[in-house]
PDB file of N, CA, C and O in Angstrom:
ATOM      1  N   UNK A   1      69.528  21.432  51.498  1.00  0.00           N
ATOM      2  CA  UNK A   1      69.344  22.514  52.410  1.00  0.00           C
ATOM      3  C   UNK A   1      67.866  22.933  52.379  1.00  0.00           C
ATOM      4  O   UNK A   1      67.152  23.320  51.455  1.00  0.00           O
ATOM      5  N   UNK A   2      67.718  22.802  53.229  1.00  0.00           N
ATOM      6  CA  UNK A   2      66.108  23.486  53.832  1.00  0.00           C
ATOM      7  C   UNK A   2      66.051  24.941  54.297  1.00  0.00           C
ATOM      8  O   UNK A   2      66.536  25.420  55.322  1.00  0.00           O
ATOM      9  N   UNK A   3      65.184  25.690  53.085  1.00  0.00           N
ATOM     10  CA  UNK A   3      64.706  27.326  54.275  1.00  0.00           C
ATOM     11  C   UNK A   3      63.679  27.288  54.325  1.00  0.00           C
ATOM     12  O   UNK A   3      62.834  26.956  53.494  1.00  0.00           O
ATOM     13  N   UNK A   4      63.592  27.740  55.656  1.00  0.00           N
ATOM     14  CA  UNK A   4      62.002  28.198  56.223  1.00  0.00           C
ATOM     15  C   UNK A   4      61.703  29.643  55.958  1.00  0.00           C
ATOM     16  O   UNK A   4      62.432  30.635  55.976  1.00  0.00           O
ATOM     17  N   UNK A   5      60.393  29.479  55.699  1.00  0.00           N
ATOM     18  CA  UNK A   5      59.471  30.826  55.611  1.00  0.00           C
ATOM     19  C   UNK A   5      58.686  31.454  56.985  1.00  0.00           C
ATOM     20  O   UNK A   5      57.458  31.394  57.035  1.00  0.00           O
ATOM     21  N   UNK A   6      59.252  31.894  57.791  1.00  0.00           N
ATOM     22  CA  UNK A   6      58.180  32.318  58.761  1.00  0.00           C
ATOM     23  C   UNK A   6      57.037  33.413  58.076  1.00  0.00           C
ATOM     24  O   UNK A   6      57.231  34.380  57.340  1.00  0.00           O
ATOM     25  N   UNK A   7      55.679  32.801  58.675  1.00  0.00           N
ATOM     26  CA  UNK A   7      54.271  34.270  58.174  1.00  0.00           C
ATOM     27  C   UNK A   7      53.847  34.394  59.554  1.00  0.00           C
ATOM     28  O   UNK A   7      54.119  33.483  60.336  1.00  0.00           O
ATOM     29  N   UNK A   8      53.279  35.311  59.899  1.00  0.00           N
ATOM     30  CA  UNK A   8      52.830  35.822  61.108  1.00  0.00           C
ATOM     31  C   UNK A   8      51.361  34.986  61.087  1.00  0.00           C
ATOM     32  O   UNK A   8      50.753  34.770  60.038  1.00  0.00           O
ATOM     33  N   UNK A   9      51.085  34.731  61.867  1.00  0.00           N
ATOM     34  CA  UNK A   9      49.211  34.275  62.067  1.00  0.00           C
ATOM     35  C   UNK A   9      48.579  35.128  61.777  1.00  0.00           C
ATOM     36  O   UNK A   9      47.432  34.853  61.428  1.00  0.00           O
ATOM     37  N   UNK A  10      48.870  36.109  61.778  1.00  0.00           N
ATOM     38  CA  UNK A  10      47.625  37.358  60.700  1.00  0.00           C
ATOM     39  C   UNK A  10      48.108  37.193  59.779  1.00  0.00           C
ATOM     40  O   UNK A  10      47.966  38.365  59.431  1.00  0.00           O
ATOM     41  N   UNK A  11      48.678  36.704  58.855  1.00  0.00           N
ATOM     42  CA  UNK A  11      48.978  37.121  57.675  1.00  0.00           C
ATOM     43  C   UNK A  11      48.191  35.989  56.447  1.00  0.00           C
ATOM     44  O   UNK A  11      47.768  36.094  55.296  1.00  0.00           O
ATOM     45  N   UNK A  12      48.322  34.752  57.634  1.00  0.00           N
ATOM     46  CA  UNK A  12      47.865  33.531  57.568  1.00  0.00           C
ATOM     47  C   UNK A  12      46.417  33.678  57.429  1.00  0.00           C
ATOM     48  O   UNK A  12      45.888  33.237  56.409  1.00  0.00           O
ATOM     49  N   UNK A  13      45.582  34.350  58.501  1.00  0.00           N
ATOM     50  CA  UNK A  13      44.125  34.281  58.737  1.00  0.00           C
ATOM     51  C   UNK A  13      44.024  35.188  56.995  1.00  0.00           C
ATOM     52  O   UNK A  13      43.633  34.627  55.972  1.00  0.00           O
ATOM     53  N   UNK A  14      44.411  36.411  57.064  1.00  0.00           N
ATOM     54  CA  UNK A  14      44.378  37.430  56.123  1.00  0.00           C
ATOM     55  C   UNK A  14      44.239  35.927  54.652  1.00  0.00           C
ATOM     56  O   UNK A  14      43.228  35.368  54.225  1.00  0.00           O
ATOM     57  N   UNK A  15      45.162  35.803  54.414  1.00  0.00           N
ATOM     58  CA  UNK A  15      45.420  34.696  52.952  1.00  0.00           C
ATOM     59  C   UNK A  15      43.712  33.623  53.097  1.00  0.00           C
ATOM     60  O   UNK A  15      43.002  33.474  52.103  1.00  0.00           O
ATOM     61  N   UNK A  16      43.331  32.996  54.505  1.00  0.00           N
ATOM     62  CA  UNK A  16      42.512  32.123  53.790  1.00  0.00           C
ATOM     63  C   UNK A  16      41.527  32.932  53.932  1.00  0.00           C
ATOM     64  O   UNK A  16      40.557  32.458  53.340  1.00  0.00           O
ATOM     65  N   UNK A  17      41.166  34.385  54.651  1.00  0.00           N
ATOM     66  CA  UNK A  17      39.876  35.136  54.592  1.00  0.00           C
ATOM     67  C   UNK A  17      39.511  35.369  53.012  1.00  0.00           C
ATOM     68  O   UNK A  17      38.394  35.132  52.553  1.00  0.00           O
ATOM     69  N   UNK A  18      40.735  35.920  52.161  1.00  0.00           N
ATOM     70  CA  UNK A  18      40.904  36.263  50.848  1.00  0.00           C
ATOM     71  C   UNK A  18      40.767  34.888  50.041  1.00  0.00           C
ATOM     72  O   UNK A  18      39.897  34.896  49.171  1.00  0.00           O
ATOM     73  N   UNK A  19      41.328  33.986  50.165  1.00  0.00           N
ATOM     74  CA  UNK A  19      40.707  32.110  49.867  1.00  0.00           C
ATOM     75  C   UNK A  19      38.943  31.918  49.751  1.00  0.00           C
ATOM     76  O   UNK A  19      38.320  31.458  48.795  1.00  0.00           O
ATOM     77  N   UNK A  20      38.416  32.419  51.016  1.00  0.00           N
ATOM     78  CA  UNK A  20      36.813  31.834  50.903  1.00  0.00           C
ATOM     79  C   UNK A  20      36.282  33.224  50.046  1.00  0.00           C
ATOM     80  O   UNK A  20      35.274  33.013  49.371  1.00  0.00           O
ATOM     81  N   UNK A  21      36.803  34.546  49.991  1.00  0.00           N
ATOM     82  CA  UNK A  21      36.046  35.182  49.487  1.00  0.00           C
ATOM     83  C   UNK A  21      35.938  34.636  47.877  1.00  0.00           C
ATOM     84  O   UNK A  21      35.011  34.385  47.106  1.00  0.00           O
ATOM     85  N   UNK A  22      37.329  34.601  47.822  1.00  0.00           N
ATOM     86  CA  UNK A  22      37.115  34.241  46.308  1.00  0.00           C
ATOM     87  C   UNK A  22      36.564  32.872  45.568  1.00  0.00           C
ATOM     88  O   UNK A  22      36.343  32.600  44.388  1.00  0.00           O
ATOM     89  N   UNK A  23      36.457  32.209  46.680  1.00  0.00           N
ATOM     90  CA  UNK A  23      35.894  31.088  46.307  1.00  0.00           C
ATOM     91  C   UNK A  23      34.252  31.543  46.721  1.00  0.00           C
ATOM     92  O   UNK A  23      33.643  30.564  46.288  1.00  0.00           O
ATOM     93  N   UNK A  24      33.391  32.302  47.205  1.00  0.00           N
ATOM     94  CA  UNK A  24      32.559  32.379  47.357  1.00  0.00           C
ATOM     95  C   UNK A  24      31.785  33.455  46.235  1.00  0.00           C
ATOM     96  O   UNK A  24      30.617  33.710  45.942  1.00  0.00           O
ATOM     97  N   UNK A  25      33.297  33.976  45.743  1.00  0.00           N
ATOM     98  CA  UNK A  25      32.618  35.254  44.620  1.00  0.00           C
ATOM     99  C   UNK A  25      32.352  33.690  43.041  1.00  0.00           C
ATOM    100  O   UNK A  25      31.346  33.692  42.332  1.00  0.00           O
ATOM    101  N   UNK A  26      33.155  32.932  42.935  1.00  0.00           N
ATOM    102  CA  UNK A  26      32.690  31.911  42.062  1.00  0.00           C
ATOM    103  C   UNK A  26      32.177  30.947  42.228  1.00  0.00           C
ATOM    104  O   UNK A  26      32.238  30.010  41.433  1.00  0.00           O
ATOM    105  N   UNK A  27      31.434  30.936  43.487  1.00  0.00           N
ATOM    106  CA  UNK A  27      30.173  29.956  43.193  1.00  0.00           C
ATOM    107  C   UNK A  27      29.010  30.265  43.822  1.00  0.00           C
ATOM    108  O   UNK A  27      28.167  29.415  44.107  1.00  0.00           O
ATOM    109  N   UNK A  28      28.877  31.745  44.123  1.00  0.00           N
ATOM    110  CA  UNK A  28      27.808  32.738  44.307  1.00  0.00           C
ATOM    111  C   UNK A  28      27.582  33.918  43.798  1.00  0.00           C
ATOM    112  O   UNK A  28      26.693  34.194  42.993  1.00  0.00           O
ATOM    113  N   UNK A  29      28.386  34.645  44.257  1.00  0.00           N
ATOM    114  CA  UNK A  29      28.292  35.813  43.475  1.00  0.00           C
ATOM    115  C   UNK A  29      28.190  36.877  42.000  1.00  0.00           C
ATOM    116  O   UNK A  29      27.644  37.941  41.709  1.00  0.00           O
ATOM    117  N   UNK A  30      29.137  35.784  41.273  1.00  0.00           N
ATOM    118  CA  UNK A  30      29.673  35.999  40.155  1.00  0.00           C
ATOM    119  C   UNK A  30      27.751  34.973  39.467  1.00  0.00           C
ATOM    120  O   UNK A  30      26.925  35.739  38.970  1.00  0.00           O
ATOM    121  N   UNK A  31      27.480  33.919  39.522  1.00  0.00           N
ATOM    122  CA  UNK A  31      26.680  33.133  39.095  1.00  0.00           C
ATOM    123  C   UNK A  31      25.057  33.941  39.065  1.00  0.00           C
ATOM    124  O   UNK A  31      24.229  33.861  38.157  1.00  0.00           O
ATOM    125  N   UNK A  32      24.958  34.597  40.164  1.00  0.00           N
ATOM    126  CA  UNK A  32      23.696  35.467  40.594  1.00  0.00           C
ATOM    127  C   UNK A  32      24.134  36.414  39.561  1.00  0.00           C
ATOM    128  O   UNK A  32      23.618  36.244  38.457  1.00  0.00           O
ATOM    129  N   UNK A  33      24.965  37.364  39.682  1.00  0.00           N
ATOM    130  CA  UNK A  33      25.441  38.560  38.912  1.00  0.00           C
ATOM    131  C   UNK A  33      24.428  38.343  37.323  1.00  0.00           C
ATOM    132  O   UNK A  33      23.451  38.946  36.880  1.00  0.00           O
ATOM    133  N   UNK A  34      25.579  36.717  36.617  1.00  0.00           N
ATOM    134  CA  UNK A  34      25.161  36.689  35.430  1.00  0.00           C
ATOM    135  C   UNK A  34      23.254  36.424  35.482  1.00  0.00           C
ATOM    136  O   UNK A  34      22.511  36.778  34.566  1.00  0.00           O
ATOM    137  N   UNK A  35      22.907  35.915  36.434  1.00  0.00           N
ATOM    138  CA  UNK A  35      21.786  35.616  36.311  1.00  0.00           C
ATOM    139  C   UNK A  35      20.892  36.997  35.950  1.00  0.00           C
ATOM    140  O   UNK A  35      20.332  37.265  34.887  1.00  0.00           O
ATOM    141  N   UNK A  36      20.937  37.642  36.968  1.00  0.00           N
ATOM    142  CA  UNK A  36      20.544  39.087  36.737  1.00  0.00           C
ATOM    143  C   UNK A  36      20.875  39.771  35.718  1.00  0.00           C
ATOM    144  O   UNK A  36      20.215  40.776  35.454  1.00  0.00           O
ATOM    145  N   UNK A  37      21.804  39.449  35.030  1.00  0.00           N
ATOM    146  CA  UNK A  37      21.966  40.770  33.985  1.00  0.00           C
ATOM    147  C   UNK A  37      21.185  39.829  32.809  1.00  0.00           C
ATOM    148  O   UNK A  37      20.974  40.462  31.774  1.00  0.00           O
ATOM    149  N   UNK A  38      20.737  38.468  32.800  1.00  0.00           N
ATOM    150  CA  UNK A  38      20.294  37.610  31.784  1.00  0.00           C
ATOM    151  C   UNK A  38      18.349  38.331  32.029  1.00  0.00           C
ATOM    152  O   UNK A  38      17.611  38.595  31.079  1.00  0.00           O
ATOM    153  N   UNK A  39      18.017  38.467  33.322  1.00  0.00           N
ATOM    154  CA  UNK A  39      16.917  39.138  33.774  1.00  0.00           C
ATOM    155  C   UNK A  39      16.715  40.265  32.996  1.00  0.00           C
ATOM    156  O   UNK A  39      15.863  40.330  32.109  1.00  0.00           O
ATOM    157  N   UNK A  40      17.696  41.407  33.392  1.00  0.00           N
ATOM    158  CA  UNK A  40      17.350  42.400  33.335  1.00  0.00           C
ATOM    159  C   UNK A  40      17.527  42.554  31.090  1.00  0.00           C
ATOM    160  O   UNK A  40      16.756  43.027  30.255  1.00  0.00           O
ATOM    161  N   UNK A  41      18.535  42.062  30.999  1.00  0.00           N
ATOM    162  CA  UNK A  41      18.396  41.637  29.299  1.00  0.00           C
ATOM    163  C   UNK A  41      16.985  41.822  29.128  1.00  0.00           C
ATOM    164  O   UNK A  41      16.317  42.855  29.087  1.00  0.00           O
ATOM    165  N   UNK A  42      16.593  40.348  29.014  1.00  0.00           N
ATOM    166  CA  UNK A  42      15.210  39.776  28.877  1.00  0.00           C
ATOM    167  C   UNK A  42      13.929  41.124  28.907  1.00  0.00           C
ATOM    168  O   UNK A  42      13.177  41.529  28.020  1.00  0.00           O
ATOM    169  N   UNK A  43      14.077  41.461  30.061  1.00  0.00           N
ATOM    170  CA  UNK A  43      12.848  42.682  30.307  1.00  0.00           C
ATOM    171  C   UNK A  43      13.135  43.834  29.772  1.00  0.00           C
ATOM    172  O   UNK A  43      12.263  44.703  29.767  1.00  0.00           O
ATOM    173  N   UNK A  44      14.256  44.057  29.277  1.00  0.00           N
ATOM    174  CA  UNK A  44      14.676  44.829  28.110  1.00  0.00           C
ATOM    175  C   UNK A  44      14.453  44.954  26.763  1.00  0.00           C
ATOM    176  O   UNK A  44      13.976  45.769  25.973  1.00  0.00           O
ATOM    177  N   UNK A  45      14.834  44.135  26.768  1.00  0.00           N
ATOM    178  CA  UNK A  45      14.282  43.344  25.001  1.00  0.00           C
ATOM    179  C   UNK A  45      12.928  43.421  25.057  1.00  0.00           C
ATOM    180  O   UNK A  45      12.446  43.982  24.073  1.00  0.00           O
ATOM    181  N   UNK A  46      11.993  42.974  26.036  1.00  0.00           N
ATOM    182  CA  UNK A  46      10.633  43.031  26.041  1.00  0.00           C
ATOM    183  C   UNK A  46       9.947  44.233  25.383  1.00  0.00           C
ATOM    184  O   UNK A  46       9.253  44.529  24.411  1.00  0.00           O
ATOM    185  N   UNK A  47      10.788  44.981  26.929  1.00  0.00           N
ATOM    186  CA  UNK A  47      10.135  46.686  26.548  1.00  0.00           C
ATOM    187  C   UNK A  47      10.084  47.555  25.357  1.00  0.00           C
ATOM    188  O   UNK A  47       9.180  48.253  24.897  1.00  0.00           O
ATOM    189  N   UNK A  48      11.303  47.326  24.981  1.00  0.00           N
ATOM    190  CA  UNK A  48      11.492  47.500  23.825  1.00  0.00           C
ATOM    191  C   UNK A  48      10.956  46.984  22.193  1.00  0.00           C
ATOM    192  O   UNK A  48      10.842  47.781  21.261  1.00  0.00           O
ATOM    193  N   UNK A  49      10.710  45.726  22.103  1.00  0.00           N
ATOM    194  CA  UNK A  49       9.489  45.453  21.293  1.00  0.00           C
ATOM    195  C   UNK A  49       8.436  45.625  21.733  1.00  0.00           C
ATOM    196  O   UNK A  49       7.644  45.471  20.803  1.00  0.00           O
ATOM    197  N   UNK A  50       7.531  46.041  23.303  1.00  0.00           N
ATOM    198  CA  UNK A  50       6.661  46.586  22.850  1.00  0.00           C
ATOM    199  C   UNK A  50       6.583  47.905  22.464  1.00  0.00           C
ATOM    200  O   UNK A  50       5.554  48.465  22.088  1.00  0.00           O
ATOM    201  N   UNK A  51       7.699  48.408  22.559  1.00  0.00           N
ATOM    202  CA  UNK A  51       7.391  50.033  22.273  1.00  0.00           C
ATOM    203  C   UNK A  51       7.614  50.287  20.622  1.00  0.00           C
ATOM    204  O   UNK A  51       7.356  51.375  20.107  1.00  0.00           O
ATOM    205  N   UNK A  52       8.090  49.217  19.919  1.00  0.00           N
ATOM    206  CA  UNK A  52       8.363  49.276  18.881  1.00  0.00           C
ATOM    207  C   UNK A  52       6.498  48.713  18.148  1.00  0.00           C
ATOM    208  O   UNK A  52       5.785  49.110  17.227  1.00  0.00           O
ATOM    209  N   UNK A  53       6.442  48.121  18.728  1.00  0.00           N
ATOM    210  CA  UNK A  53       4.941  47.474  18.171  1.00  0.00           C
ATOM    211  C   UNK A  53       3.680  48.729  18.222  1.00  0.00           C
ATOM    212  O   UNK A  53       2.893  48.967  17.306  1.00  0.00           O
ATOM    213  N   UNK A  54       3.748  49.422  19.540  1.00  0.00           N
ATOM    214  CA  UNK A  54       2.888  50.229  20.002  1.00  0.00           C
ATOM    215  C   UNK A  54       3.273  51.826  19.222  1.00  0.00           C
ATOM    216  O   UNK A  54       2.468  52.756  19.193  1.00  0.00           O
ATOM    217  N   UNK A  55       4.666  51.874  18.628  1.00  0.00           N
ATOM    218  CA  UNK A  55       4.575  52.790  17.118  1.00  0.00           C
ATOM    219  C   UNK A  55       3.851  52.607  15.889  1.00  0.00           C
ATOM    220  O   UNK A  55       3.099  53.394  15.313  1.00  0.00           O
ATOM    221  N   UNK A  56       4.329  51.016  15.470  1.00  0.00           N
ATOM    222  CA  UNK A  56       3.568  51.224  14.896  1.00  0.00           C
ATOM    223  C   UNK A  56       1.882  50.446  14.780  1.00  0.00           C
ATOM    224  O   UNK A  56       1.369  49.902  13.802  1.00  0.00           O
ATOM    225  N   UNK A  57       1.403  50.624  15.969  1.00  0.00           N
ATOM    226  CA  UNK A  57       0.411  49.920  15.821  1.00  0.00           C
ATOM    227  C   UNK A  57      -0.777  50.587  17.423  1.00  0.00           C
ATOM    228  O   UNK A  57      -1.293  49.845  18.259  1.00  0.00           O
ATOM    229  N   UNK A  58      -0.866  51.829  17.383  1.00  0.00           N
ATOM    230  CA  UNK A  58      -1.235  52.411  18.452  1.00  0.00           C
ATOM    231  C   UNK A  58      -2.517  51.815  19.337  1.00  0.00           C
ATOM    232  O   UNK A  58      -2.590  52.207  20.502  1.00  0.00           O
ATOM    233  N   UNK A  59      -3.191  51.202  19.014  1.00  0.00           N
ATOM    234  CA  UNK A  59      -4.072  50.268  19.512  1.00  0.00           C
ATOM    235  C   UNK A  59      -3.571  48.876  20.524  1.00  0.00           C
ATOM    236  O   UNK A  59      -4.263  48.281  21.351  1.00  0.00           O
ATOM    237  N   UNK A  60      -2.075  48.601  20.115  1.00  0.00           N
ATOM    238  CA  UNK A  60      -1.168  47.691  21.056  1.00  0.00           C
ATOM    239  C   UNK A  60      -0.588  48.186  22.279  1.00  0.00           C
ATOM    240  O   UNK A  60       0.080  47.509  23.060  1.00  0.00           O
ATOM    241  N   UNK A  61      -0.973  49.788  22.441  1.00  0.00           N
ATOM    242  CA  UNK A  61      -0.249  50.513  23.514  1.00  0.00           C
ATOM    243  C   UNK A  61      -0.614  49.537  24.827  1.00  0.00           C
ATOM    244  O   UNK A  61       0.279  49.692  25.660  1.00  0.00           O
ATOM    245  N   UNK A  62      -1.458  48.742  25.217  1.00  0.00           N
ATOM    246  CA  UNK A  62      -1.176  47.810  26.093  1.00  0.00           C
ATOM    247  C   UNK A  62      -0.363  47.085  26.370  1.00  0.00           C
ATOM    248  O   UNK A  62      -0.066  46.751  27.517  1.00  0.00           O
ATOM    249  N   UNK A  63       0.230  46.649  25.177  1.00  0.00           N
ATOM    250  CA  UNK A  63       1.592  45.651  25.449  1.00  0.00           C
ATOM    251  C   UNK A  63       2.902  46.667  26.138  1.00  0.00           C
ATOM    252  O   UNK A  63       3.769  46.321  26.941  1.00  0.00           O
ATOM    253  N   UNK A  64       2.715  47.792  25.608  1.00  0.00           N
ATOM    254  CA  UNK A  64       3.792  48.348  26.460  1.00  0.00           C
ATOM    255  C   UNK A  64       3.427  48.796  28.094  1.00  0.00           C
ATOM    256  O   UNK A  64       4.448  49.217  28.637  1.00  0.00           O
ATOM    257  N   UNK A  65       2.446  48.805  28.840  1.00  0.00           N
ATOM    258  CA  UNK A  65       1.830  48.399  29.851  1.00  0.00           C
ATOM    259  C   UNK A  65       2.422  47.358  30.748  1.00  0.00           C
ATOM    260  O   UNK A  65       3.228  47.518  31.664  1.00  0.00           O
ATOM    261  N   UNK A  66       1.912  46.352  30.342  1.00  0.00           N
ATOM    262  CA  UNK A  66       2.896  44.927  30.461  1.00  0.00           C
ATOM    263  C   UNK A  66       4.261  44.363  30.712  1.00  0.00           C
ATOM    264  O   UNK A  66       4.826  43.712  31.590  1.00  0.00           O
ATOM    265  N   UNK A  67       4.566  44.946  29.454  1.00  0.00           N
ATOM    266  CA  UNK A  67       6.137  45.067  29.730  1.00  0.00           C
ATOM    267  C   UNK A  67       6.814  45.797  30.285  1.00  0.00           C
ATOM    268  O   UNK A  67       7.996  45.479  30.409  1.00  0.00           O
ATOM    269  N   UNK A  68       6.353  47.038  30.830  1.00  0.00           N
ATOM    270  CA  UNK A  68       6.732  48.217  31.562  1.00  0.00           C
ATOM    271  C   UNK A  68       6.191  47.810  32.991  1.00  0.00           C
ATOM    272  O   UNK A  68       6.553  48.586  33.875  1.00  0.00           O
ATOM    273  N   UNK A  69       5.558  46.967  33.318  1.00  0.00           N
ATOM    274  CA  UNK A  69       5.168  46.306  34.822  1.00  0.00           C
ATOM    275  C   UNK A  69       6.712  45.393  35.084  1.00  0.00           C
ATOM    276  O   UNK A  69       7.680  45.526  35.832  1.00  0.00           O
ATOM    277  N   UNK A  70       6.257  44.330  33.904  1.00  0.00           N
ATOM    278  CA  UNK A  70       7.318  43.395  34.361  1.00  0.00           C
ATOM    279  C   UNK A  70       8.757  43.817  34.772  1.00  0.00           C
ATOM    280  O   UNK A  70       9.519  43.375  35.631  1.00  0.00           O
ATOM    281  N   UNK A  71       8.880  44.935  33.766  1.00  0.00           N
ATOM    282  CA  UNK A  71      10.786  45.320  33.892  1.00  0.00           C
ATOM    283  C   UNK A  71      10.662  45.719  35.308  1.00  0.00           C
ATOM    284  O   UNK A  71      11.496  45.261  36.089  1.00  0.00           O
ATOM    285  N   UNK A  72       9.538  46.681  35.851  1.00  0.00           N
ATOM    286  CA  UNK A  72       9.317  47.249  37.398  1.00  0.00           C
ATOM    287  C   UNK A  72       9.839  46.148  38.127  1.00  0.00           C
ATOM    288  O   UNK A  72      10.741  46.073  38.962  1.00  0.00           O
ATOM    289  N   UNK A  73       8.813  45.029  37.459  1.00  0.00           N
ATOM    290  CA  UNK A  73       9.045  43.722  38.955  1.00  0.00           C
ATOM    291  C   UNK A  73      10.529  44.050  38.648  1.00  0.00           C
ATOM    292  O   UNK A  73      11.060  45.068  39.094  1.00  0.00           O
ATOM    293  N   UNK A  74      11.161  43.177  37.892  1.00  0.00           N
ATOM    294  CA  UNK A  74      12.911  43.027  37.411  1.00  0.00           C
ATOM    295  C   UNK A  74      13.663  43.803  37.959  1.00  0.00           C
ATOM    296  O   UNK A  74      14.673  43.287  38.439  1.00  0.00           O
ATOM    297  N   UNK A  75      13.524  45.075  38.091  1.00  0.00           N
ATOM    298  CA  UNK A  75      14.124  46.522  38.484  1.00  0.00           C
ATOM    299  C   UNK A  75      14.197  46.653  40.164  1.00  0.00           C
ATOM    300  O   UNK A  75      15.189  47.100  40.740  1.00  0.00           O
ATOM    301  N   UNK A  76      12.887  46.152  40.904  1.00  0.00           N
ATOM    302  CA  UNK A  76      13.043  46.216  42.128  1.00  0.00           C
ATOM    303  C   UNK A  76      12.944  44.953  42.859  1.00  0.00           C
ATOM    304  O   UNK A  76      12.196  45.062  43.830  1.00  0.00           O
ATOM    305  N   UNK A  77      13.404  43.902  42.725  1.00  0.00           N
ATOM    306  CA  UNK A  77      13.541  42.661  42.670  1.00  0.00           C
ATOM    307  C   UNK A  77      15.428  43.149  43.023  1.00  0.00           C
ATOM    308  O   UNK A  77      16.239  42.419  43.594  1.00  0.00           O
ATOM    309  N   UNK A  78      15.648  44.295  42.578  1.00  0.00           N
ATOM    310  CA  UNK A  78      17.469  44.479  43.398  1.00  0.00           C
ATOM    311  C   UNK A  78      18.610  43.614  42.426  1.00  0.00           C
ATOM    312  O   UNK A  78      18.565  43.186  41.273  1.00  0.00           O
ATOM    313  N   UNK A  79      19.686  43.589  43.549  1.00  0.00           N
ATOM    314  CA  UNK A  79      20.767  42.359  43.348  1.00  0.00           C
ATOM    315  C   UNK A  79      20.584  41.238  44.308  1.00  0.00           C
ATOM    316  O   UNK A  79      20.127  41.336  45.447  1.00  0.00           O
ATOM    317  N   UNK A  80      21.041  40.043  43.641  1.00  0.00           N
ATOM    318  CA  UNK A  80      20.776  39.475  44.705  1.00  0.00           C
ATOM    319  C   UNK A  80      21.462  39.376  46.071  1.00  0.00           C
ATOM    320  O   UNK A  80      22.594  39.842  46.198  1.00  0.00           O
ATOM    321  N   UNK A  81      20.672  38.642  47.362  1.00  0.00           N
ATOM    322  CA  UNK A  81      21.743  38.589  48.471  1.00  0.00           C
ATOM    323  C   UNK A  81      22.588  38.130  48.626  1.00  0.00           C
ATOM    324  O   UNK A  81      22.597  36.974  48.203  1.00  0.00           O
ATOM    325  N   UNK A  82      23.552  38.496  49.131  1.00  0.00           N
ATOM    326  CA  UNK A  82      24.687  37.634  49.253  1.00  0.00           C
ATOM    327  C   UNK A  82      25.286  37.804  50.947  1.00  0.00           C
ATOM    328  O   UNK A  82      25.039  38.765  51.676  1.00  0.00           O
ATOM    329  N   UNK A  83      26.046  36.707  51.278  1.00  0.00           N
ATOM    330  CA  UNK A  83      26.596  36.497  52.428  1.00  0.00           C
ATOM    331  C   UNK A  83      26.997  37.952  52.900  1.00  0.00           C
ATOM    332  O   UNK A  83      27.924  38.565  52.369  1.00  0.00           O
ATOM    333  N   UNK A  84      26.116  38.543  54.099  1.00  0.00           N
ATOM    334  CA  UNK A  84      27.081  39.806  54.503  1.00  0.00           C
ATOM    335  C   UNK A  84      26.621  40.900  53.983  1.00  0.00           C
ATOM    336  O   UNK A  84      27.007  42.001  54.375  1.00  0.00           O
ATOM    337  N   UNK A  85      25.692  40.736  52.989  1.00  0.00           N
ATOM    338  CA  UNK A  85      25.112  42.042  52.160  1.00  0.00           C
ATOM    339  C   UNK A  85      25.828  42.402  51.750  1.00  0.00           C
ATOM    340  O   UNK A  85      25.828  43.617  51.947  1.00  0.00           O
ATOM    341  N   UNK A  86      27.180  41.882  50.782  1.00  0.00           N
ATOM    342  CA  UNK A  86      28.116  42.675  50.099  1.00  0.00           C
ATOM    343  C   UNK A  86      28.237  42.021  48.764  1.00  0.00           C
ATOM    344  O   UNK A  86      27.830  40.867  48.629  1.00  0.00           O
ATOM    345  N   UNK A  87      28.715  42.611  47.864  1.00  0.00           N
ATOM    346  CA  UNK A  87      29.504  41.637  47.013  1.00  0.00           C
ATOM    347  C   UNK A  87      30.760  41.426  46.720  1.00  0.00           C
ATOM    348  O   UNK A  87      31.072  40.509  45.961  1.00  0.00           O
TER     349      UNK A  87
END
């Protein structure tokens, strides 16, 4: 015995709209995400040893200069784009 399932054609479009998103959140979205938070890490950690250096070593207060530029770039550099401007 055979039963059929009737779905409406919206329900249909609805299922593969929800299909590409999620296939687009794992092999874009989600990948950028980690990238950025590996960024924003990084220029973290920076800042932070120089501010640790420039305690104790007040003549290094340049390095915290530096690293307080770069995190800027990092900081307004955003999220990245994604299809649609969303995530």
């Amino acid at each position: 015995m055979s039963t059929r399932i009737l779905v409406e054609r919206e329900a249909v479009d609805r299922m593969i709209l929800i299909g590409m998103d999620v296939d687009r959140y794992q092999t874009q979205v989600i990948p950028d995400l980690q990238q950025r938070v590996g960024e924003l890490t990084r220029a973290l950690k920076e800042l932070v040893g120089a501010l640790g250096v420039a305690r104790q070593d007040p003549a290094l207060a340049g390095q915290v200069e530096g690293a307080s530029a770069r995190a800027e770039q990092v900081l307004g550099a955003g999220l990245p784009n994604t299809k649609g401007g969303q995530l």
